[in-house]
N, C-alpha and C positions, 0 to 999 in steps of 0.2 A: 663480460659486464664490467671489470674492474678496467679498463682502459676507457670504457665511455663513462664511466664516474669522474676517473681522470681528470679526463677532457672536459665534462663538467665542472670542476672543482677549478679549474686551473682556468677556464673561460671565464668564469666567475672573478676572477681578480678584476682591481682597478688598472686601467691602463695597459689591460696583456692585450699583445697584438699573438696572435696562433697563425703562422706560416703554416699551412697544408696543401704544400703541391699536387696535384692531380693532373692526368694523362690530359695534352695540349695547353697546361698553363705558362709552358717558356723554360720550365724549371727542368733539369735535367732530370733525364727518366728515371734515375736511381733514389731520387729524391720522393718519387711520388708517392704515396702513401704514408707518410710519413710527418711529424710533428714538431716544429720549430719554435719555442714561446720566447716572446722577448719582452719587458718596459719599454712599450713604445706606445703612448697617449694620442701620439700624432698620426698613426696608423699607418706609418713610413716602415719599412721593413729598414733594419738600422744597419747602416754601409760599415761602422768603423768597431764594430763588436761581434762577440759568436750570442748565438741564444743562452738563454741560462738553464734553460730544459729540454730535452728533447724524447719522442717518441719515435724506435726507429724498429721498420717493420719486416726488416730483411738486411741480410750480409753483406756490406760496402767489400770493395775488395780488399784493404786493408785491415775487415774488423770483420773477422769471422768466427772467433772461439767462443759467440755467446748461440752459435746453430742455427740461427734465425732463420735457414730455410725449411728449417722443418712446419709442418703446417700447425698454425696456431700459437704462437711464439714472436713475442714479440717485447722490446727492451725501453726501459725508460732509464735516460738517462739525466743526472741532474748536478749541476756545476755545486758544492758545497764548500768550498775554500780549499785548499791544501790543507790547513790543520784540522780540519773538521772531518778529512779523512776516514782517519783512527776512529773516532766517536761512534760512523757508522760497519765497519769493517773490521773485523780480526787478521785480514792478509795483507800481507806488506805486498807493493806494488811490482809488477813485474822486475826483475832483474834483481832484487835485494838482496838475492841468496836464501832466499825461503823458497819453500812448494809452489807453483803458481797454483791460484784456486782453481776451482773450477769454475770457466766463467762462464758457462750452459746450463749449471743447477737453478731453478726457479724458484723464485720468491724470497730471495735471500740477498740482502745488502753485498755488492761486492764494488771492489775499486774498479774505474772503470778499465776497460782490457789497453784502451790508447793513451787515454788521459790523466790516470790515477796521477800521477805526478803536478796535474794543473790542478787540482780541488774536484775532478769528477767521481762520481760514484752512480752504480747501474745495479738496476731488478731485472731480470726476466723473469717476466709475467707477474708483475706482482698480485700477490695473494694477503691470505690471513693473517700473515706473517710479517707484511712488509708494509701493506697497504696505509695506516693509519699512520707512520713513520713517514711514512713516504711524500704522504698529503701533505701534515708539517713541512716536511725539509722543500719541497716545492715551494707553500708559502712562504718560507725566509728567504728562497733563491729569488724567487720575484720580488721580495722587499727590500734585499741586496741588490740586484739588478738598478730597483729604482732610486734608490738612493747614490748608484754611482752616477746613474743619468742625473738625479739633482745635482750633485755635485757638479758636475760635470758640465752642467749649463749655468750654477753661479759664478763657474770660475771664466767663464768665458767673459 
């Protein structure tokens, strides 16, 4: 249920375009089932940027220590700046010379296992715990998003 609130919540914004690949859309199969959000108004999937949220429903081959093949499991992740990091997390990002977390434990803010260093941060499975934090920080990413895109089309 808390992934189709999610996806409600997040469909809800102005101007989100939701990438959901599905078996025969062109998209590569690893991609399919899976949640792409971007500020895009114009309902162009956008060439020159990554999304600022994602819903990812299984184990890329380079991003395996959040278990996602296990059944029912699945990771939201959400661009939040580099400094806003810290804000949501207590673990310093891989390499730092601390513990790595654990990045399989559910419902719990962690840096994300690829991107921590770019401003990402991930829940598996968000829950009780995380859910209402979560919604927030989605809203500011997509407010962020859109505000780069305005910028980004005045300066042109």
């Amino acid at each position: 249920m808390t992934m189709e609130r999610i996806l409600s919540e997040v469909r809800g914004f102005d101007g989100v375009l939701e990438l959901a690949p599905e078996a025969g859309s062109g998209f590569p199969e690893i991609s399919w089932g899976d949640h792409f959000f971007y500020f895009a108004p114009d309902g162009r999937v956008p060439t020159n940027r990554q999304p600022y949220a994602t819903i990812v429903t299984k184990d890329y081959p380079d991003d395996v220590r959040s278990r996602l093949g296990a059944p029912d499991r699945w990771r939201l992740n959400i661009h939040v700046g580099a400094t806003a990091v810290a804000r949501f997390v207590d673990h310093a990002p891989a390499g730092s010379g601390r513990a790595e977390p654990d990045y399989g434990a559910e419902d719990v803010f962690l840096p994300h296992p690829l991107y921590a260093a770019l401003g990402w941060i991930c829940v598996v499975n968000p829950g009780a715990l995380t859910l209402d934090r979560a919604l927030e920080a989605l809203a500011d990413a997509h407010r962020d998003d859109r505000r780069r895109v305005e910028r980004r089309a005045g300066a042109v």
